[in-house]
Backbone as numpy.savetxt, mean C-alpha at the origin, in Angstrom:
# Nx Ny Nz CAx CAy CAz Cx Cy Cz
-15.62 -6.76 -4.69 -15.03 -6.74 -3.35 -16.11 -6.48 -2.32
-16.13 -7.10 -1.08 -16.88 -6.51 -0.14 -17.20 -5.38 0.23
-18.07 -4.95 0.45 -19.05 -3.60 0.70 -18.38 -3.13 2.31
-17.67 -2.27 2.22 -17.44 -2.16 3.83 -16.40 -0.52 3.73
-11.60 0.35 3.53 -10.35 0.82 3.81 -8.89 0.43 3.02
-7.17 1.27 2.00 -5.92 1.38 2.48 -5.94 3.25 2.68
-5.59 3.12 3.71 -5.18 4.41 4.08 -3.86 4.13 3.77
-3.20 5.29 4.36 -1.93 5.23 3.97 -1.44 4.52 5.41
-1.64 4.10 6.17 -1.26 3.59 7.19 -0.55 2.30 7.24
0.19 1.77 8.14 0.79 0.58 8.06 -0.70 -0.94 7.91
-0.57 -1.57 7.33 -1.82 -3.02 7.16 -0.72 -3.64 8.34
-1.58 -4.76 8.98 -1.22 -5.70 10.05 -0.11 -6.39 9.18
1.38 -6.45 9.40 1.95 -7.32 8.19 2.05 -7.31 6.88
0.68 -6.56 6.33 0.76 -6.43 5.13 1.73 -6.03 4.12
2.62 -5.81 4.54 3.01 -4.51 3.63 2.54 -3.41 2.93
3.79 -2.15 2.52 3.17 -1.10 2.00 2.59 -1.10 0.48
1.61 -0.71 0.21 1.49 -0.84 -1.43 2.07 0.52 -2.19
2.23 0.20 -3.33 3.68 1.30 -3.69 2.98 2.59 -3.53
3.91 3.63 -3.56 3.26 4.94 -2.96 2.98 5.39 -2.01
2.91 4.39 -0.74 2.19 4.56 0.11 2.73 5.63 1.08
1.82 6.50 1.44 2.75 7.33 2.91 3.21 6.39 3.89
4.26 7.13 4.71 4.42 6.66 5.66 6.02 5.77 5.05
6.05 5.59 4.03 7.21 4.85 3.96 8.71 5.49 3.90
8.85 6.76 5.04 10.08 7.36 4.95 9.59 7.87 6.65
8.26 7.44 7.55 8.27 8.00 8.57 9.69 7.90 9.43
9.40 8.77 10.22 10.80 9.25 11.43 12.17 8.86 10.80
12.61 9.10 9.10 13.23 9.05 8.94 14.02 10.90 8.26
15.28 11.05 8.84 15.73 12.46 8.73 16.72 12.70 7.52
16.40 13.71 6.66 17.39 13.23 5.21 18.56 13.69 6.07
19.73 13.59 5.27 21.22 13.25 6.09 22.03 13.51 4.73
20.96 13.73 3.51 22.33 13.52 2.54 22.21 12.55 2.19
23.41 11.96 1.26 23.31 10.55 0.44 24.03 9.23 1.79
23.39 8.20 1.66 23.29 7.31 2.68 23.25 6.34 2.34
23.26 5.09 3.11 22.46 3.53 2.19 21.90 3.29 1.27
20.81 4.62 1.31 19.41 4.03 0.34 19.99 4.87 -1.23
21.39 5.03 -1.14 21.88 5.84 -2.68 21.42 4.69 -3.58
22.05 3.28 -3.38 21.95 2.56 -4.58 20.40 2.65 -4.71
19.12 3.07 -4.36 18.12 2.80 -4.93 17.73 3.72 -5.90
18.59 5.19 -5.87 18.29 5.83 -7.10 17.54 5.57 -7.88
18.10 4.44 -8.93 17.77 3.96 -9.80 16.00 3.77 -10.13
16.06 3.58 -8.87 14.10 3.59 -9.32 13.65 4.77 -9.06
14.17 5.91 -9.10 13.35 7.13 -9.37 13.43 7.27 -11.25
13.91 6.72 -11.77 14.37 7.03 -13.26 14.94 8.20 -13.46
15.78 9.00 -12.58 15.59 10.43 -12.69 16.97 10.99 -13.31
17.62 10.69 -14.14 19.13 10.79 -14.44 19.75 12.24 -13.66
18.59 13.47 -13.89 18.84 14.85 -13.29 18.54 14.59 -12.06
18.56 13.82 -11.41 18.21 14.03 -9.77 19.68 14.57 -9.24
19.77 15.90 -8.25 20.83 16.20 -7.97 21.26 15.60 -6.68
23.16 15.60 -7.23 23.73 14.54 -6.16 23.30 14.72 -4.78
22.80 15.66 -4.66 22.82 15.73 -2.87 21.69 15.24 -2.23
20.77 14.97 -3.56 19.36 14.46 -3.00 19.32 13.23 -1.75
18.20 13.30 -1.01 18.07 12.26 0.11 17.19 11.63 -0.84
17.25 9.87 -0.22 16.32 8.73 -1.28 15.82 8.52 -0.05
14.81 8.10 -0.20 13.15 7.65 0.95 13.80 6.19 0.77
13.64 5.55 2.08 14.19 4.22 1.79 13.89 3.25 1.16
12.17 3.27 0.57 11.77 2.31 -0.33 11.88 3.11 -1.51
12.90 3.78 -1.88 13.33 4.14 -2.97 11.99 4.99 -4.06
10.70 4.93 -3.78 9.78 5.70 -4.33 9.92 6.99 -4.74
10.69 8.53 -3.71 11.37 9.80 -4.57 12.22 10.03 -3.81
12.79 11.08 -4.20 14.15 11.49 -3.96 13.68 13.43 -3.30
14.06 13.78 -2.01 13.97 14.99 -1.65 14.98 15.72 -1.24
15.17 17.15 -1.88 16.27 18.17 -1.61 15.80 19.14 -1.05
16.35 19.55 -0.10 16.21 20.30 1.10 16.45 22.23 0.80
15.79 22.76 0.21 15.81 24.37 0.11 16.16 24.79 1.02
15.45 24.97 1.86 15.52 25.92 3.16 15.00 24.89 4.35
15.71 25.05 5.47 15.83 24.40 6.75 14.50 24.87 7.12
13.89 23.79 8.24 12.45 24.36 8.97 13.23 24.44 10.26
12.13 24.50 11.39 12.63 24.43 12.56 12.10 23.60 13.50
12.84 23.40 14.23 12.00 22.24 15.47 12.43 20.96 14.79
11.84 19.96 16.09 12.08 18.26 15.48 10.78 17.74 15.29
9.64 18.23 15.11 8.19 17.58 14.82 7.95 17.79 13.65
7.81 16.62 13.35 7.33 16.35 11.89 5.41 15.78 11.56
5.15 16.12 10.78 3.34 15.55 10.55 3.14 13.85 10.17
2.34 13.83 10.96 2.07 11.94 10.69 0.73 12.15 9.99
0.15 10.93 9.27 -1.08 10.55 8.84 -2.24 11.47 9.70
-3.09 12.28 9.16 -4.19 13.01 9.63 -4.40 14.18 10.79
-2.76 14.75 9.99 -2.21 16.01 10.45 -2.67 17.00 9.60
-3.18 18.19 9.68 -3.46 19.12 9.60 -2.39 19.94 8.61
-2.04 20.21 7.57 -0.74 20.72 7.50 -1.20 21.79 6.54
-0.53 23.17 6.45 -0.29 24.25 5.62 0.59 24.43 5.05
0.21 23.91 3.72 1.53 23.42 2.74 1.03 24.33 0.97
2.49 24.68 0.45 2.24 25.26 -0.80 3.14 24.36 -1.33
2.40 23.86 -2.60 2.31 22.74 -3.36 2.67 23.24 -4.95
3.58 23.10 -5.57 4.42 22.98 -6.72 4.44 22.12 -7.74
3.55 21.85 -9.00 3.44 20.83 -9.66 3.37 21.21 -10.90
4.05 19.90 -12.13 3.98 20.69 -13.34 3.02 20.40 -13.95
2.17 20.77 -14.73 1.20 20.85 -15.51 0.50 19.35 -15.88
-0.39 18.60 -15.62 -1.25 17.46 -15.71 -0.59 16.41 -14.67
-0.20 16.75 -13.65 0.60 16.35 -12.37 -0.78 15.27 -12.06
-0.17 13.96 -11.55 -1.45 13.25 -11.31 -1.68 13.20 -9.73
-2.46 14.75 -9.29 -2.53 14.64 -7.68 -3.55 15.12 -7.65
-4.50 15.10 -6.55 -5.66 15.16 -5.75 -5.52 16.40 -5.08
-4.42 16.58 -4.48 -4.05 18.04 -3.41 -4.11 19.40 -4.68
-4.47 20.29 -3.75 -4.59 21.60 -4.52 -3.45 21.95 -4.84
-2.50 22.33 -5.95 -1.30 23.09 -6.43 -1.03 24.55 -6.50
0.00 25.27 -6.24 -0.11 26.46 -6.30 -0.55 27.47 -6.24
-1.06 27.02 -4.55 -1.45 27.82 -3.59 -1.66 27.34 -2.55
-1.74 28.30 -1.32 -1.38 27.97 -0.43 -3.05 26.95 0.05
-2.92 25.69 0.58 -3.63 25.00 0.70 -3.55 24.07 2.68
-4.57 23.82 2.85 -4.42 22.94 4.14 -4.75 21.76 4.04
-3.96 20.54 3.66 -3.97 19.72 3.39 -3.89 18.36 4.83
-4.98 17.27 4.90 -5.01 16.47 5.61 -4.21 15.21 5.32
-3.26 14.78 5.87 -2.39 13.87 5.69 -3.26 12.36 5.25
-2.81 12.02 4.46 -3.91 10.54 3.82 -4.68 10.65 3.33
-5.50 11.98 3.20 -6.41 12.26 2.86 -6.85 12.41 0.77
-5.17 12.45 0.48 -5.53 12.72 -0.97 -4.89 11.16 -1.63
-6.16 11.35 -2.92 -6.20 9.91 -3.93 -6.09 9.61 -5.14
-4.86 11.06 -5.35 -4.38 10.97 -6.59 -3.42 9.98 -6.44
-2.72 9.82 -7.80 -1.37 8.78 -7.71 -0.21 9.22 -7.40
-0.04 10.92 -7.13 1.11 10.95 -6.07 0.98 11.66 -5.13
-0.20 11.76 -4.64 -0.99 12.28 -3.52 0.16 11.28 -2.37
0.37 10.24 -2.50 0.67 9.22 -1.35 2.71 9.40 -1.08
3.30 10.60 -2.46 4.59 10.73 -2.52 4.59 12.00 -1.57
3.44 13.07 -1.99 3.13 13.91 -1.22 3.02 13.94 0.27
2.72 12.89 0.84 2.70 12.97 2.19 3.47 12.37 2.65
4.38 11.26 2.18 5.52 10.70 2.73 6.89 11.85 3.00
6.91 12.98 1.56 7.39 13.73 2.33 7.37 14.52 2.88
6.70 15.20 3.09 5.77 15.61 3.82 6.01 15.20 5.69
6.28 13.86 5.80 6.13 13.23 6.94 7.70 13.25 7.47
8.76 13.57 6.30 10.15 14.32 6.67 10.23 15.55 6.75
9.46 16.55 6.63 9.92 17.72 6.81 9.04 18.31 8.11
9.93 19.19 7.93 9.52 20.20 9.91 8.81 21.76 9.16
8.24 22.27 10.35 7.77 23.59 9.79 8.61 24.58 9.28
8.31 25.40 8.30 9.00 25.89 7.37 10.19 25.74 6.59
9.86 24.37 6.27 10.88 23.93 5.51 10.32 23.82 3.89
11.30 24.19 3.08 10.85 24.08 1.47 11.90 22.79 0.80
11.53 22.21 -0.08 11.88 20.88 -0.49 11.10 21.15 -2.20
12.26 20.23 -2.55 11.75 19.53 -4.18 11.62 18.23 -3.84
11.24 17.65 -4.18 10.26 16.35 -4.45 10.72 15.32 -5.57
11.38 14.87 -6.07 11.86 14.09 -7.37 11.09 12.88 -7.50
9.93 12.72 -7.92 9.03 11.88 -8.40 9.58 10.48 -9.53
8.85 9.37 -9.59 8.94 8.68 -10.73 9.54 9.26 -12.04
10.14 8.86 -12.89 10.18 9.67 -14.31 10.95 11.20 -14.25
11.36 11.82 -12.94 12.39 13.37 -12.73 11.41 14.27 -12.99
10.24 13.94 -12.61 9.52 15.12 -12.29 9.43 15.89 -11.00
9.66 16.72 -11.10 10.22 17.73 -9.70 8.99 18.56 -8.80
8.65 17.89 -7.87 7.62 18.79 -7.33 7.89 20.24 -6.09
7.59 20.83 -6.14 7.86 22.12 -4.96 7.30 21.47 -3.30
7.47 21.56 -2.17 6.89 21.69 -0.75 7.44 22.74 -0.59
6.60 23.76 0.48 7.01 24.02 1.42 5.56 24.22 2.85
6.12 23.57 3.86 5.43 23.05 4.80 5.53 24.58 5.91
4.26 25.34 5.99 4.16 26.85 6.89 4.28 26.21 8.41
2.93 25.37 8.60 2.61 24.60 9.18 1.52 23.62 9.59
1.69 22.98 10.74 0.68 22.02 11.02 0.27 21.63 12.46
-1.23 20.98 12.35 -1.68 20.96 13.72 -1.43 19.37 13.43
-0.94 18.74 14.94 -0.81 17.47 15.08 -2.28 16.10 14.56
-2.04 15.33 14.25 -3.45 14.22 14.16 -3.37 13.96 16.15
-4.72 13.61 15.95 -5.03 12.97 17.19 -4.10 11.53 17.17
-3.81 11.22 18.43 -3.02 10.00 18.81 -4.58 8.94 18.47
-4.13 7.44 18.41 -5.03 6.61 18.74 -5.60 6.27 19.78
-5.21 7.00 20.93 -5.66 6.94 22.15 -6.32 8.06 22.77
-6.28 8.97 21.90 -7.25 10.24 22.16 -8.83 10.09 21.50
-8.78 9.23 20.51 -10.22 8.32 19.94 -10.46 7.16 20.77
-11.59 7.68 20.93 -13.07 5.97 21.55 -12.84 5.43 20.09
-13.10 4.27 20.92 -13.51 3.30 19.79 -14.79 3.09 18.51
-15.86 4.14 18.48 -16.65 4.15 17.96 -16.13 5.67 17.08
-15.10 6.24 17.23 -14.26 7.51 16.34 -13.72 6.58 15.31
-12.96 5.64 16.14 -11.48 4.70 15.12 -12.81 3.68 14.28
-13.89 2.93 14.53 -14.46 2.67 13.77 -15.34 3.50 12.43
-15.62 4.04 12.73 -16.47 4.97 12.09 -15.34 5.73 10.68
-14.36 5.91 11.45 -12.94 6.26 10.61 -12.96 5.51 9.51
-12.64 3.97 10.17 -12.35 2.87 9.73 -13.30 2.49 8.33
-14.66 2.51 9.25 -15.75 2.44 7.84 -15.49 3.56 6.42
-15.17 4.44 6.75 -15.10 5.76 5.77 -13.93 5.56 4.75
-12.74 5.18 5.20 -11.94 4.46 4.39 -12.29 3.44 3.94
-12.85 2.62 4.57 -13.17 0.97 3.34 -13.88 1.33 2.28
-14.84 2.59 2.39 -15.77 2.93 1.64 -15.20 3.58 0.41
-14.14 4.59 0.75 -13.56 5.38 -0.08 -12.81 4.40 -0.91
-11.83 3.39 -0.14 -10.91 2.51 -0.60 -11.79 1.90 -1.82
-13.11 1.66 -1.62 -13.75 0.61 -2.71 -14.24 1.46 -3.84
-14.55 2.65 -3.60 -14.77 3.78 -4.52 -13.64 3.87 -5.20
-12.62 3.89 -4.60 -10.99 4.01 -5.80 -10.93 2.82 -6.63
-11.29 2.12 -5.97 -10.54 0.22 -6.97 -11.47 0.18 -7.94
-13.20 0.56 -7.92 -13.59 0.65 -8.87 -13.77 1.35 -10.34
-12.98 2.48 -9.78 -12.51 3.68 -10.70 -11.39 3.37 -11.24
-10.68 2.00 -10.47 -9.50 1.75 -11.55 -7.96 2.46 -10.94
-8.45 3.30 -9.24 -7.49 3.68 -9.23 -6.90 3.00 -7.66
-5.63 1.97 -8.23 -5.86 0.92 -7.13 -4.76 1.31 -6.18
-3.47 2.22 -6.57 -2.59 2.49 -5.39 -3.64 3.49 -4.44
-4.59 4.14 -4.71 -5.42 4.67 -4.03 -5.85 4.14 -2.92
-6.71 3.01 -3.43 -7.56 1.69 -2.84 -6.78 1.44 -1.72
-5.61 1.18 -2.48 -4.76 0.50 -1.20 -4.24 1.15 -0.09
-3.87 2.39 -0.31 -3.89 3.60 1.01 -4.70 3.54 1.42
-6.14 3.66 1.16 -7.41 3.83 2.11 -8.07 2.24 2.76
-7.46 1.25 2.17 -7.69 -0.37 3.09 -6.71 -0.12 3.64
-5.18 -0.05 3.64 -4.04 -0.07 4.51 -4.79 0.74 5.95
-4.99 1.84 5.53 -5.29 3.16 7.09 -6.55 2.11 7.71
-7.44 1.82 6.85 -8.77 1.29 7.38 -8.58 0.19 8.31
-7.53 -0.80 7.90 -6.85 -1.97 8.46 -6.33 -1.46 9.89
-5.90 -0.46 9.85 -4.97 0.19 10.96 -5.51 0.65 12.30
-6.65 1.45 11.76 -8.12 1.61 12.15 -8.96 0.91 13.34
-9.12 -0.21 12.49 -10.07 -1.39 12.62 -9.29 -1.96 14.01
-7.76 -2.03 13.51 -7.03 -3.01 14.51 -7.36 -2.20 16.10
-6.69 -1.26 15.82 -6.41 -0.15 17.01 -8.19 -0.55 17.89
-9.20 0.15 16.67 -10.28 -0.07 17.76 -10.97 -1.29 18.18
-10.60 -2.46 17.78 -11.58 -3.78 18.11 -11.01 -4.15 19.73
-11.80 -5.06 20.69 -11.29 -5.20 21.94 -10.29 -6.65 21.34
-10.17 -7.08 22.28 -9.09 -8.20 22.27 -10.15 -9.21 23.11
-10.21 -10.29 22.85 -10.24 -10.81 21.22 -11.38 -9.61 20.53
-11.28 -10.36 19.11 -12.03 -9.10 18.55 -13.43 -9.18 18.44
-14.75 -8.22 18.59 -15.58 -8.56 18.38 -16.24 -9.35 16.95
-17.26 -10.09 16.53 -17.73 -10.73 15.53 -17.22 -9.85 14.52
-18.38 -8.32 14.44 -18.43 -7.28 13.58 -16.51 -6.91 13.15
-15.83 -6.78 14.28 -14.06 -6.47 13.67 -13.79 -7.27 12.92
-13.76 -8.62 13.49 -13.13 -10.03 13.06 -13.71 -9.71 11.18
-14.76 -9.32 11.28 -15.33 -9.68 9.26 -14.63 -8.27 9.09
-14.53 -6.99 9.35 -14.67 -6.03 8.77 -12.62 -6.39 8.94
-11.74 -6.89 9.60 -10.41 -6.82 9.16 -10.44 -7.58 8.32
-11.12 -9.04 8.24 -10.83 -9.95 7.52 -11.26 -9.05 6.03
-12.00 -8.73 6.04 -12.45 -8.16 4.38 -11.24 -6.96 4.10
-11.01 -6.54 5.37 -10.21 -5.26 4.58 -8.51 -5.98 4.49
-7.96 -6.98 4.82 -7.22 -8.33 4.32 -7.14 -8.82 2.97
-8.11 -9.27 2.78 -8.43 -9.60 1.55 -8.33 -8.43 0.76
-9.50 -6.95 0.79 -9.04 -6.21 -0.04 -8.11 -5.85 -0.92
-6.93 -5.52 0.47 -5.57 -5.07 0.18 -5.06 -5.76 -0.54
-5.27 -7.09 -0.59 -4.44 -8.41 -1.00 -4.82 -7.87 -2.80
-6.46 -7.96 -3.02 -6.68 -7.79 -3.95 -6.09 -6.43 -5.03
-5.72 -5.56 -4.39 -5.22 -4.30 -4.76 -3.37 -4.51 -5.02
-2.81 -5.59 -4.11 -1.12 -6.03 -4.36 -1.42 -6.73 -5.27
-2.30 -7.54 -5.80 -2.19 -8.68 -6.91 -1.78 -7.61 -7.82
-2.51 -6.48 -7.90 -2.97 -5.44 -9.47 -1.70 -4.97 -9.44
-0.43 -4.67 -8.33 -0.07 -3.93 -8.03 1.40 -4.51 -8.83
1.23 -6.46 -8.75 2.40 -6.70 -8.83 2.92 -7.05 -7.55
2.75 -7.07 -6.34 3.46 -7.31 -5.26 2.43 -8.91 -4.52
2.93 -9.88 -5.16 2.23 -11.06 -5.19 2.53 -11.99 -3.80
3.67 -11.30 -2.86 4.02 -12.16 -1.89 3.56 -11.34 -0.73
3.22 -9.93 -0.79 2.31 -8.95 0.36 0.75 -9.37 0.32
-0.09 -10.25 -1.21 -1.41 -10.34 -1.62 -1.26 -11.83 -0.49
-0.40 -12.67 -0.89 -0.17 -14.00 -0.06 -0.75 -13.47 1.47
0.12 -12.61 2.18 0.33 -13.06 3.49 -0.63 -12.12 4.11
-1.34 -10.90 3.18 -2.57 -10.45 3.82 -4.03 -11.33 3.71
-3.98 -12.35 2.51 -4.90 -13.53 2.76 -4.52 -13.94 3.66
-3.65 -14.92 3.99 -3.24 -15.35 5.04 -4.03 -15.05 6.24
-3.77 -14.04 6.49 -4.22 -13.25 7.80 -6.08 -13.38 7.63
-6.50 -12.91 6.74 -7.94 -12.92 6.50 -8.22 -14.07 6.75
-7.55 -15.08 6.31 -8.70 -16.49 6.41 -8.01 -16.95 7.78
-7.11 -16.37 8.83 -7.01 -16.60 10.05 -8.16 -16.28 10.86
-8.77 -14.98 10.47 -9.75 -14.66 10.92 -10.80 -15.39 10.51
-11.38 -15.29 9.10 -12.28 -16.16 8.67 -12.17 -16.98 7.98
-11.78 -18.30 8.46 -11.61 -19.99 7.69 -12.07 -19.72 6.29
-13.64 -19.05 6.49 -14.78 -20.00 5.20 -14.41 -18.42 4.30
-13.10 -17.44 4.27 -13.31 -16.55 3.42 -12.99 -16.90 1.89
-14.04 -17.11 1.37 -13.37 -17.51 -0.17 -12.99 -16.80 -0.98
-13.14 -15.70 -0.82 -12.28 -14.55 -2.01 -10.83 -14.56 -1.43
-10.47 -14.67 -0.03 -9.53 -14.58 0.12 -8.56 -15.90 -0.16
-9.29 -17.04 0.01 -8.53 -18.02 -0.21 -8.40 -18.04 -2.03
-9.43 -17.36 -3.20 -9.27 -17.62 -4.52 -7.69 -16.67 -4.67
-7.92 -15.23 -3.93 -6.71 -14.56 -4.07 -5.38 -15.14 -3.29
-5.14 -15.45 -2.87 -4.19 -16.40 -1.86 -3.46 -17.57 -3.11
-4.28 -18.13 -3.98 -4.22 -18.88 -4.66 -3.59 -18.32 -5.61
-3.72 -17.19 -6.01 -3.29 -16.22 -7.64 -2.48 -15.50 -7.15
-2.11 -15.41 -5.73 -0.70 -15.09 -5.47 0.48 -15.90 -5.86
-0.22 -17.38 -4.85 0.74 -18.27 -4.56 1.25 -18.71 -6.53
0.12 -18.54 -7.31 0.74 -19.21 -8.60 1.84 -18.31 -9.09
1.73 -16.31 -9.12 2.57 -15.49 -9.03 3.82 -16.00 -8.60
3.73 -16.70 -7.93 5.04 -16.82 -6.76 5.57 -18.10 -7.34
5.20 -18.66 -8.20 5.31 -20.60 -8.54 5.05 -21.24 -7.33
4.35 -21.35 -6.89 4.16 -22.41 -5.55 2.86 -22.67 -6.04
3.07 -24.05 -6.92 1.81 -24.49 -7.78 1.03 -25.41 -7.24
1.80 -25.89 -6.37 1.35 -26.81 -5.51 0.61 -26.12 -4.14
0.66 -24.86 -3.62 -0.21 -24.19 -2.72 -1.24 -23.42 -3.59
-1.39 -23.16 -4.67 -2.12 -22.65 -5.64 -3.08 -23.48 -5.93
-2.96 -24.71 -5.94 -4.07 -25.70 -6.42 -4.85 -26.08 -5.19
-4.00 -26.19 -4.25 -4.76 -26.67 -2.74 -5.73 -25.38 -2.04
-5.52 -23.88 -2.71 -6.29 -23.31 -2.10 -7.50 -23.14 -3.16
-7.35 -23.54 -4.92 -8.29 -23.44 -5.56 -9.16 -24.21 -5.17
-8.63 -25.37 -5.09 -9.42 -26.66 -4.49 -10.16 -26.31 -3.63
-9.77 -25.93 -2.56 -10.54 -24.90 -1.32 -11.66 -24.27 -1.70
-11.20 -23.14 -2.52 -12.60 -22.22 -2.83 -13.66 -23.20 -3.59
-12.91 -24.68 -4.00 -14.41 -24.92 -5.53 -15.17 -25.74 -4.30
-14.57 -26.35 -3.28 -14.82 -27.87 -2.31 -15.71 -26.31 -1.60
-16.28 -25.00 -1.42 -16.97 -24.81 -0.64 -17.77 -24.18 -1.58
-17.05 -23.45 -3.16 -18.07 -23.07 -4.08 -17.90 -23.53 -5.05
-18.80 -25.24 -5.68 -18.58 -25.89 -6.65 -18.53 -25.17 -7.69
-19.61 -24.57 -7.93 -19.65 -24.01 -9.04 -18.98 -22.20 -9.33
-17.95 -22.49 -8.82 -17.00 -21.05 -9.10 -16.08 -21.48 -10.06
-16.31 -21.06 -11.28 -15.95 -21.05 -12.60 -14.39 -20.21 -12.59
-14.40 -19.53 -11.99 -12.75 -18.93 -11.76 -11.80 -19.74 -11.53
-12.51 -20.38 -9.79 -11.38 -21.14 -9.48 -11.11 -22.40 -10.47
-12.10 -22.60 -11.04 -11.70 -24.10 -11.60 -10.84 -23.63 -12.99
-11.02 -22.36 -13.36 -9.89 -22.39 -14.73 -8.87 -22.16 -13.92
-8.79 -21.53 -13.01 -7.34 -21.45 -12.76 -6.69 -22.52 -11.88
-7.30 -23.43 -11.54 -6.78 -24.96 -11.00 -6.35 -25.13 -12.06
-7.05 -25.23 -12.94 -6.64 -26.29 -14.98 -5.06 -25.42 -14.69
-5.58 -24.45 -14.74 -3.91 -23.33 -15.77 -2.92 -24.05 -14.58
-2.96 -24.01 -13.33 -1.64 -23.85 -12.35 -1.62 -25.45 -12.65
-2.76 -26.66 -13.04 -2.05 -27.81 -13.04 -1.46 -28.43 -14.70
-1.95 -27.53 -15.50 -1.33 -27.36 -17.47 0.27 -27.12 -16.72
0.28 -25.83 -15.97 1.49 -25.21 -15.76 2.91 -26.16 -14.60
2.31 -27.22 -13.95 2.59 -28.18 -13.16 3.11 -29.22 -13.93
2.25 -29.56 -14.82 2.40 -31.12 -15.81 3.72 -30.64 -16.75
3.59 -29.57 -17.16 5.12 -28.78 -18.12 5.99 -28.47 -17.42
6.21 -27.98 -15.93 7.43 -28.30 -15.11 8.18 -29.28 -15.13
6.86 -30.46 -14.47 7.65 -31.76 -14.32 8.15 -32.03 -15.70
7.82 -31.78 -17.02 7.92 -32.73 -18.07 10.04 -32.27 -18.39
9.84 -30.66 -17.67 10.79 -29.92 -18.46 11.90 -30.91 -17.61
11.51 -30.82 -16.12 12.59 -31.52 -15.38 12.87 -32.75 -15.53
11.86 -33.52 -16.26 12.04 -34.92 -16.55 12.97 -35.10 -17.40
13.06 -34.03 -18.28 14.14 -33.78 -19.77 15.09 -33.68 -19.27
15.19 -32.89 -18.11 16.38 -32.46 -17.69 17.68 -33.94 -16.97
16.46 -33.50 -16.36 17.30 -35.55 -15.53 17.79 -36.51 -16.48
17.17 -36.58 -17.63 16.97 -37.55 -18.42 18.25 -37.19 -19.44
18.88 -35.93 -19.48 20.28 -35.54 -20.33 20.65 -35.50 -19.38
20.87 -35.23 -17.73 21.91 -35.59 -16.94 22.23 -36.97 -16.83
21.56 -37.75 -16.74 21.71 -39.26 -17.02 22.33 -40.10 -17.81
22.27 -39.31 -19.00 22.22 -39.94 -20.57 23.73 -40.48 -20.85
């Protein structure tokens, strides 16, 4: 991947990659609601009835004790939080004890469940946490100092930001740990946008387009093959001649069966890098996989006919 962010922040369009904070912002538990039928993807059979579900269904939070006030912590808030976890818990944040934790800031794999809720609760409020699999985590939130707005950063803060996440982001994907990756390109993306002028300078235009592509590359791993689509998309809006983004764009679109946009963007990457040995096996596979469509539908027609 390019040398250059997912924070947990929203990507331009992108979508969220799973885990991600932010995917329950300014939302207030209420009790059981709409998002009941998503239960189901917590796996949690013991999740108790009264639990609130985060709307992309990722955990489930029960409310101990009330906080006070209506301010809640966003991404690169300051927060004084005691943290509850059971034994080989896969998180980054300090456990069981009292800790000051920076919102986005952690890159474990439920470092990113951690701050979503996190991003529902008010000061002094205590909460369980119902994770993947009914593992039950403790919050309780003492308090927190607000993040700076994006408008309280120059533009050489939000870049500089920006760089530090792409950096971190590429440090995770190579370690293998890619919902990570993708929080720290998502924030970096977010970043980048906020500080470039309009239109964007040269230096933005490559550094979104790469952190585009990134992300994309981190939804392929992820399984989410139609968010990898449309953050290429965006990258090679910015940069025509991006060819990683157009090879990934391509290994979406085959994800997706659209074999016929799969071949036209392999084609793409080989018509500018002949000799890219990737794209050309995977032209062969999406057009092996093309020639056995038609043959199946030819069968098919051919007993509707008969």
């Amino acid at each position: 991947m390019e040398a250059a962010a997912v924070a947990n922040g929203k990507a331009e369009g992108g979508g969220a990659a799973s885990g991600m904070s932010g995917a329950s912002r300014g939302a207030e538990p209420q009790g059981a609601g709409p998002e009941e039928d998503q239960r189901e993807n917590l796996e949690a059979p013991n999740q108790p009835a009264d639990a609130w579900v985060a709307p992309d269904g990722a955990f489930a939070k029960r409310i101990l004790q009330p906080g006070a006030g209506l301010d809640k912590p966003t991404l690169g808030a300051l927060c004084q939080v005691f943290l509850e976890a059971p034994p080989g818990a896969p998180l980054g944040y300090p456990t069981d004890c009292w800790a000051q934790l920076e919102l986005g800031e952690g890159d474990g794999a439920w470092d990113g469940l951690v701050d979503a809720c996190l991003e529902t609760m008010v000061p002094g409020e205590r909460a369980e946490l119902w994770a993947p699999g009914g593992a039950v985590l403790g919050l309780h939130l003492a308090s927190f100092a607000p993040a700076p707005e994006p408008w309280q950063l120059d533009p050489a803060e939000k870049w500089a930001l920006a760089l530090r996440h792409k950096e971190r982001g590429s440090e995770r994907y190579r370690a293998g740990e890619v919902g990570a990756a993708a929080r720290r390109y998502a924030r970096a993306l977010q970043l980048a946008i906020a500080a470039g002028p309009a239109p964007p300078a040269p230096e933005h235009t490559r550094l979104r387009a790469d952190l585009h592509a990134n992300l994309a590359a981190c939804q392929l791993r992820l399984a989410q093959p139609a968010h990898a689509a449309r953050n290429c998309t965006k990258a090679l809006a910015l940069r025509p001649q991006h060819a990683k983004a157009q090879y990934r764009r391509g290994l979406a679109r085959a994800a997706m069966n659209d074999l016929e946009g799969a071949a036209e963007d392999f084609r793409g990457v080989l018509a500018a890098e002949p000799g890219n040995t990737a794209a050309r096996r995977e032209l062969d596979r999406v057009g092996q996989r093309a020639r056995e469509r038609d043959a199946r539908l030819a069968r098919a027609m051919g007993k509707l006919f008969s």
